[in-house]
VOGU-3710 file (C-alpha; in Angstrom, 3 decimals, decimal comma):
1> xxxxxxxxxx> 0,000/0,000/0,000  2,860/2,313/0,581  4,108/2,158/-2,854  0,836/2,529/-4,382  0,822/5,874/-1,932  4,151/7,202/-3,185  3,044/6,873/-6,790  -0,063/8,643/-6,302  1,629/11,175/-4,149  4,268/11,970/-6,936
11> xxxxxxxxxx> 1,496/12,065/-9,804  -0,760/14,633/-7,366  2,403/17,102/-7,487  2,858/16,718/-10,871  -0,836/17,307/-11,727  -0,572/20,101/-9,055  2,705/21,587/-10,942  0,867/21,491/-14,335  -2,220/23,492/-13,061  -0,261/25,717/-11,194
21> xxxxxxxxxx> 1,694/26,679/-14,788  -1,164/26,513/-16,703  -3,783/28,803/-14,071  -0,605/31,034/-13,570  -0,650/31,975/-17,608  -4,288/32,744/-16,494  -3,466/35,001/-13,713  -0,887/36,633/-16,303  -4,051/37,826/-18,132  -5,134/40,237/-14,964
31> xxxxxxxxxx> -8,722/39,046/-14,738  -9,992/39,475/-11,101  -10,555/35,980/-10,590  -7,887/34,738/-11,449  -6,231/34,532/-8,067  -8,774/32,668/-6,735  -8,935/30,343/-9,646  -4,996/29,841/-9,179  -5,866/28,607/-5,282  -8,021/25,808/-6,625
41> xxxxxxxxxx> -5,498/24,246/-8,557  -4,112/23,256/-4,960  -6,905/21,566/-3,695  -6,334/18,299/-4,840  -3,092/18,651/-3,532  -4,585/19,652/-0,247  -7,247/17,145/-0,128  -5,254/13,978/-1,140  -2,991/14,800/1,738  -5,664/15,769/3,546
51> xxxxxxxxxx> -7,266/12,632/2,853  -3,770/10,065/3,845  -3,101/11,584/7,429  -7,177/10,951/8,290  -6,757/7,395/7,561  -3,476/7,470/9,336  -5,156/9,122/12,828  -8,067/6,409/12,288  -5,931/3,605/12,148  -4,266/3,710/16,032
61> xxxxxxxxxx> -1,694/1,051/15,348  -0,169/2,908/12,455  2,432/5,817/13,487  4,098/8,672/11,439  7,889/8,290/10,854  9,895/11,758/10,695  9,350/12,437/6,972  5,671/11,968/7,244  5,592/14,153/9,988  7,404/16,505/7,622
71> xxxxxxxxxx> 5,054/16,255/5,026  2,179/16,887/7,223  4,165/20,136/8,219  4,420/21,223/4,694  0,633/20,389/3,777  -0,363/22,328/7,116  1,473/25,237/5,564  -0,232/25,235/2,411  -2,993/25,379/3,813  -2,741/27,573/5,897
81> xxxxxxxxxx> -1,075/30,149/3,099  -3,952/29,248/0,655  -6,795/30,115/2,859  -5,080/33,563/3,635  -5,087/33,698/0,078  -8,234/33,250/-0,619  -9,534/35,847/1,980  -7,287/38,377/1,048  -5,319/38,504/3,567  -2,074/38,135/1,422
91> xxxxxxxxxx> -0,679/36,458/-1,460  2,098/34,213/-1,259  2,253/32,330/-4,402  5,911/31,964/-4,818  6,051/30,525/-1,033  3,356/28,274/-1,990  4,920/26,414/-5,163  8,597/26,425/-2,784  6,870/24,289/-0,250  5,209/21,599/-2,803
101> xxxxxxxxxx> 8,823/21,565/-4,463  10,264/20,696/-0,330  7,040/18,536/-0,296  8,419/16,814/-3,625  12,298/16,744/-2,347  11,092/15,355/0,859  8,791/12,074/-0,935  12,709/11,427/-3,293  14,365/11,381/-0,312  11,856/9,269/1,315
111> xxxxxxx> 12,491/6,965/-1,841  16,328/6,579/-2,101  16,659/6,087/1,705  13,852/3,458/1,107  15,924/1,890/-1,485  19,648/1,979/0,377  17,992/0,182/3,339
//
């Protein structure tokens, strides 16, 4: 089940990448909604991770390791950094596609210290 996760996890970034590209030629255009429209290309992101650590917390035999515990740091943050963004509050989009690159860095290391072991 693990590998099946990782897999998943690394297409969700990609996918994630790819809208972030293609919504941020939107927001190049200057319509008003395009900032908002740019925050939902994160929510799969959001809600797949979202989505792991609740079946995690269910199961009470299963415990994060330190790079889990990582990753849940990361998704807390982009969270956290799109709903400020989608209130107006501020907009850090630059801060939010540097923490799903860590969030990608963090699943390869995950993987070559998987495979050395």
């Amino acid at each position: 089940m693990r590998e099946l996760l990782k897999k998943n996890d690394i297409y969700i970034i990609y996918f994630t990448a790819a809208a972030i590209i293609l919504l941020g030629f939107l927001r190049l255009t200057g319509f008003y909604y395009s900032n908002y429209v740019f925050n939902f290309a994160l929510l799969p992101y959001i809600i797949t991770r979202g989505l792991y650590y609740l079946t995690v917390w269910r199961k009470s035999n299963e415990k994060l390791n330190a790079d889990d515990k990582n990753r849940l740091y990361v998704c807390i943050a982009v969270f956290i950094t799109v709903l400020f963004s989608a209130l107006d509050f501020f907009s850090a989009d630059f801060f939010v596609m540097f923490l799903i690159m860590v969030d990608f860095l963090l699943l390869q290391n995950k993987e070559k210290n998987n495979e050395t072991s």
